[in-house]
SEZARO-722945 format. One record per residue: residue number from 1; residue in three letters; z, y, x of N, C-alpha, C in turn. Coordinates in steps of 0.2 Angstrom, whole numbers. Each point is the difference from the previous one (the first is absolute). Example, Ala and Ser with C-alpha at 12.3 -4.5 7.8 and 13.67 -1.06 7.14 Angstrom:
    n  res    nc3    nc2    nc1   cac3   cac2   cac1    cc3    cc2    cc1
    1  ala     39    -28     66      0      6     -4      0      6      4
    2  ser     -4      5     -2      1      6      4      3      5     -4
END
This chain:
    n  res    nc3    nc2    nc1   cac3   cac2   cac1    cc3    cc2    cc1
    1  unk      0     -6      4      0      6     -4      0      6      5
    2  unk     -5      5     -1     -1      7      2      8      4     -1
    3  unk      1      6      7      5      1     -1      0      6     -7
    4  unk     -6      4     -2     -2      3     -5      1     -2     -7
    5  unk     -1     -8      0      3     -5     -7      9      0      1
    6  unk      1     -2      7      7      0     -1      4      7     -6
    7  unk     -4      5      4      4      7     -1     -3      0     -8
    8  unk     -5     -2     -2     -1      1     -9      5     -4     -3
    9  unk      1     -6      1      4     -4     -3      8      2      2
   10  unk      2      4      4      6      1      1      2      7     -5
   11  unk     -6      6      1     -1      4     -3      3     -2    -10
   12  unk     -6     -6     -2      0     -3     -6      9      0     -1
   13  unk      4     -5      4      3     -1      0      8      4     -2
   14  unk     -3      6      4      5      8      1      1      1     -7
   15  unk     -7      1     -5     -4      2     -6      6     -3     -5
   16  unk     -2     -8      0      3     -4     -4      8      1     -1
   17  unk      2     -1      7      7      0      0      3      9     -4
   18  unk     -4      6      3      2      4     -6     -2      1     -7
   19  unk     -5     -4     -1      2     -2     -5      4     -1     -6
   20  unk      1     -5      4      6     -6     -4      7      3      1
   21  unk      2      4      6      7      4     -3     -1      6     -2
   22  unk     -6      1     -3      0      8     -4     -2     -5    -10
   23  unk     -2     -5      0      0     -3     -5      5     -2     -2
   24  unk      5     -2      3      4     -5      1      6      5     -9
   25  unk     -1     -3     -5      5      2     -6     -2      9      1
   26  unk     -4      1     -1     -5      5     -1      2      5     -8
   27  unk      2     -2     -6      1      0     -4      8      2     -2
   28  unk      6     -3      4      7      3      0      0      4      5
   29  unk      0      0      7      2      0      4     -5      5      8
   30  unk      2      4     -1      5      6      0      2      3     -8
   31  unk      6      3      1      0      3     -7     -4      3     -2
   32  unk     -3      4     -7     -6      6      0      2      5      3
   33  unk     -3      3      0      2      7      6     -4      5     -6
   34  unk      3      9      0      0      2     -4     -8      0     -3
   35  unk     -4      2      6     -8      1     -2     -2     -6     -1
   36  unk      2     -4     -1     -7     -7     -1      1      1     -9
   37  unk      6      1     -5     -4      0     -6     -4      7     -1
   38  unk      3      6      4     -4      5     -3     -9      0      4
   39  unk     -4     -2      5     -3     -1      3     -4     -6     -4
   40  unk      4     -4     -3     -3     -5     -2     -3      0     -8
   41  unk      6      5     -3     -3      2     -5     -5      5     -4
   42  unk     -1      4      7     -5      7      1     -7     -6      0
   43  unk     -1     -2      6     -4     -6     -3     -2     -6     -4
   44  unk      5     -1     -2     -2     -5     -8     -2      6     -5
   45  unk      0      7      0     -3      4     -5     -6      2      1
   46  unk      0      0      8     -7      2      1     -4     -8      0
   47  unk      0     -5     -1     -3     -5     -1     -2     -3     -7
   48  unk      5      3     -3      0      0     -7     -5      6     -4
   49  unk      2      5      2     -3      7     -4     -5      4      4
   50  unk     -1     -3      8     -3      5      3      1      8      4
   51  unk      7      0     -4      3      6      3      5      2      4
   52  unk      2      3      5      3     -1      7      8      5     -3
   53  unk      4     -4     -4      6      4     -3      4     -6      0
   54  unk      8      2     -2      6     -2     -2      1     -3     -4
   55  unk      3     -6     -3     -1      1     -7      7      4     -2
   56  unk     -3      4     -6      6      6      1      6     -4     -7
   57  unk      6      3      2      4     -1     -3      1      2     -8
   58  unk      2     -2     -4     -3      1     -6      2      9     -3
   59  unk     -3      1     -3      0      7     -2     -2      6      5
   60  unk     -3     -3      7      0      3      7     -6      3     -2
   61  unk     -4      4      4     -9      1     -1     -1     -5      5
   62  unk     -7     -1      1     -3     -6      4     -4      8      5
   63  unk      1     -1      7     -1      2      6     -1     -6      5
   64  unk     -9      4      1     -2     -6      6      5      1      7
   65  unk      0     -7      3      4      0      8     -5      2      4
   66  unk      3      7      5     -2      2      5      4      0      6
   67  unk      6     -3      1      3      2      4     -5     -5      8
   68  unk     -1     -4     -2     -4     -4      6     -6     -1     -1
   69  unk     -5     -3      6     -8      0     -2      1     -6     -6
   70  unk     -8     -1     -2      1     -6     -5     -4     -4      2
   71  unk     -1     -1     10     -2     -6      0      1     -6      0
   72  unk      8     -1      0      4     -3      0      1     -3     -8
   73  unk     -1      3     -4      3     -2     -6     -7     -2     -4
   74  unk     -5      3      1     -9     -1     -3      0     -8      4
   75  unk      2     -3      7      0     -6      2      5     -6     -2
   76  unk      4      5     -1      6     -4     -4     -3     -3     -7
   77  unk     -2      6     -3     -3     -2     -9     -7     -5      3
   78  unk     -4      0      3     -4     -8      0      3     -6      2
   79  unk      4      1      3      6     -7      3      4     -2     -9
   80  unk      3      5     -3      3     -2     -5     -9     -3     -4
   81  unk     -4      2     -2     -4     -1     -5     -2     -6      1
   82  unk      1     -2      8     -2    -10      2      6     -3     -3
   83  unk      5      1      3      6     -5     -2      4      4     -5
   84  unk      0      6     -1      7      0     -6      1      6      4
   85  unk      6      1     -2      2      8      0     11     -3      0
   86  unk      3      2      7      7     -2      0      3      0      6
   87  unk      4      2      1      5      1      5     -2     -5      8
   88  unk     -1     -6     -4     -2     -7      5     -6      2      2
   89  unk     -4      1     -5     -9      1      3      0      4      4
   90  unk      4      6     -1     -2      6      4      3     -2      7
   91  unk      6     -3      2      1     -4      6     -3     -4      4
   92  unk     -5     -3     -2     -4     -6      0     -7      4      3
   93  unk     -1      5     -4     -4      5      2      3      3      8
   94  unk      5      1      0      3      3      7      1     -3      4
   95  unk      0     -5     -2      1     -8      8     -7      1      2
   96  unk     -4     -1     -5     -8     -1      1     -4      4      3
   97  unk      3      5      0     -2      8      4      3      0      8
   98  unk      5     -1     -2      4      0      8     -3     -5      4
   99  unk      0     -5      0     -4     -5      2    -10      1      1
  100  unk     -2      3     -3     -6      4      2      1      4      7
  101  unk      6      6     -2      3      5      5     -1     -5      6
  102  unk      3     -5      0      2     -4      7     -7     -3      4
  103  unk     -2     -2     -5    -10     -2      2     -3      7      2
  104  unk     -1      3     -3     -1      7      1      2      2      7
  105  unk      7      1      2      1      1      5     -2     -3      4
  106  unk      2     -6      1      0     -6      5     -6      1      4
  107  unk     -8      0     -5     -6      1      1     -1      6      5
  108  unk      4      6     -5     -2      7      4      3     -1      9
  109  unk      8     -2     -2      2     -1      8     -3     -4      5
  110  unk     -5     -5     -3     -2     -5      3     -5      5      7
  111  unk     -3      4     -3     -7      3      3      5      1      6
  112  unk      5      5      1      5      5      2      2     -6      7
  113  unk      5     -6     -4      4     -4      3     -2     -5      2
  114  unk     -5     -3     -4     -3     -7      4      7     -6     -4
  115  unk      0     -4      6      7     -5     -3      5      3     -3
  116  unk      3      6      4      4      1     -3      1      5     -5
  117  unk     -5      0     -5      2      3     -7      2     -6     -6
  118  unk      1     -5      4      6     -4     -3      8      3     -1
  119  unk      1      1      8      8      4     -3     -1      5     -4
  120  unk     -4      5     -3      2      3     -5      1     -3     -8
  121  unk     -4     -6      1     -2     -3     -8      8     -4      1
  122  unk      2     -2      4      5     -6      0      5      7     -1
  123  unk      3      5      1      4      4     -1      0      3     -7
  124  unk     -5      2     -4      0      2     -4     -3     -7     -5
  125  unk      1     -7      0      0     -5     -5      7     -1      1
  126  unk      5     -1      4      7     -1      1      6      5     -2
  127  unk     -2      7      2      6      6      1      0     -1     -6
  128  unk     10     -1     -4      4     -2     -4     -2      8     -6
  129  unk      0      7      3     -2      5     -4    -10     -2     -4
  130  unk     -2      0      5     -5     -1     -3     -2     -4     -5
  131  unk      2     -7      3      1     -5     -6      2      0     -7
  132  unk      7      5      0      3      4     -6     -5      3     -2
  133  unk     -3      5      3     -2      7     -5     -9     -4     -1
  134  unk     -1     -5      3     -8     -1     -2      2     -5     -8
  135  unk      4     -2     -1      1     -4     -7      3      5     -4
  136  unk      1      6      2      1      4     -9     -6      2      1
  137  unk     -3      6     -9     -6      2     -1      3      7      2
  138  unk     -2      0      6      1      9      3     -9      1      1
  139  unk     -2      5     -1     -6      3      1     -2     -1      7
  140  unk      5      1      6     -2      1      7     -5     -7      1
  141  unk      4     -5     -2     -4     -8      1     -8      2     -2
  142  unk     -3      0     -4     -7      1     -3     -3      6      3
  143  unk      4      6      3     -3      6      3     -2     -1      6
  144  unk      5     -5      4     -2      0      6     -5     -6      1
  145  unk     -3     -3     -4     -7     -2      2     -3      4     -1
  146  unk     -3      7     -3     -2      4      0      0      6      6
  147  unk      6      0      1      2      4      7     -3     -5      9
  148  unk      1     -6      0     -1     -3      4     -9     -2      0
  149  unk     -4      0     -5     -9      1     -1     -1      5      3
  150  unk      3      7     -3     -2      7      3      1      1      7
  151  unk      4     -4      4      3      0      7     -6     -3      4
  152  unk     -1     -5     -3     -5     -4      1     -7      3      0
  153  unk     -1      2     -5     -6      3     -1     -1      5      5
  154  unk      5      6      2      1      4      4     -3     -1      8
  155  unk      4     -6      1      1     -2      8     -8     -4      1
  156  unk     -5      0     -6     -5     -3      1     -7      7     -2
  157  unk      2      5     -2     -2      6      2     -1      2      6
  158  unk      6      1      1      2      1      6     -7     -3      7
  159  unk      3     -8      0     -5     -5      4     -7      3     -2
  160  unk      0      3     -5    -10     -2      0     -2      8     -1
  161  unk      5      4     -3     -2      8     -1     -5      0     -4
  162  unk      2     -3     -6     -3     -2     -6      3      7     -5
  163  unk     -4      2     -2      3      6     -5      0     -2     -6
  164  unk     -3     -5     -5      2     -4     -4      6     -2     -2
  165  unk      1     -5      7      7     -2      1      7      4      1
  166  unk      0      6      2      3      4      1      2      3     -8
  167  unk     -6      0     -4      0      1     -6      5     -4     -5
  168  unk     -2     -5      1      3     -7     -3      7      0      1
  169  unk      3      2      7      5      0      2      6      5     -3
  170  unk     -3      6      0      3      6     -4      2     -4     -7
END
């Protein structure tokens, strides 16, 4: 076996193993934290009715949500429209993302570090914080694959002095 398959298969493996303790009772466990029902709910409404608000409390007016972009919540509302719309999904969603994040990275580090842009994917599929906060539905999980593309995209402008790319990047 090529030393190139070892590192895929070990890579595979980094993958899996964050995986399984970012799934691991996914459902209970961590408590909820204050934003996953109000995040969660801003997007089951936009899934539901197409419009980027609260659901408002009864007798309230209905005021669209501004306080954050809505890229996050517009990607939330297709993930709820596949499987349902709930506290778990939306979690499931954040593992799924964070786990992108680390492919994401790995890749990008790859160009940079060669072998060792394994130590970075092994430290963030492990670190005990990280673990935590990529199993609730916090927005940052799903942004930062959007943050980590643009980097990428950037640093490959950059390579070619591509004005397109620099476009893209923006």
């Amino acid at each position: 076996m090529t030393q190139s398959k070892k590192q895929a298969l070990f890579v595979v493996g980094i993958i899996g193993l964050a995986a399984i303790i970012r799934f691991w009772a996914i459902d209970g466990k961590p408590g909820y934290e204050w934003d996953e029902p109000v995040y969660t709910n801003i997007a089951t409404h936009l899934s539901q009715f197409g419009v980027l608000q609260v659901k408002p409390d009864f007798g309230s007016p209905v005021e669209p949500y501004t306080f954050h972009p809505p890229f996050y919540f517009l990607m939330m509302a297709g993930w709820f429209k596949l499987v349902g719309a709930g506290i778990t999904s939306a979690r499931v969603w954040a593992v799924l993302m964070s786990l992108v994040v680390m492919v994401l990275t790995y890749l990008f580090m790859r160009r940079y570090l060669r072998r060792a842009a394994i130590i970075p994917l092994i430290l963030m599929a492990t670190d005990g914080w990280l673990v935590y906060c990529n199993r609730i539905s916090w927005m940052e999980n799903t942004l930062l694959v959007i943050v980590i593309a643009a980097i990428w995209l950037y640093a490959r402008a950059v390579d070619t002095g591509s004005r397109s790319r620099y476009l893209l990047a923006g």
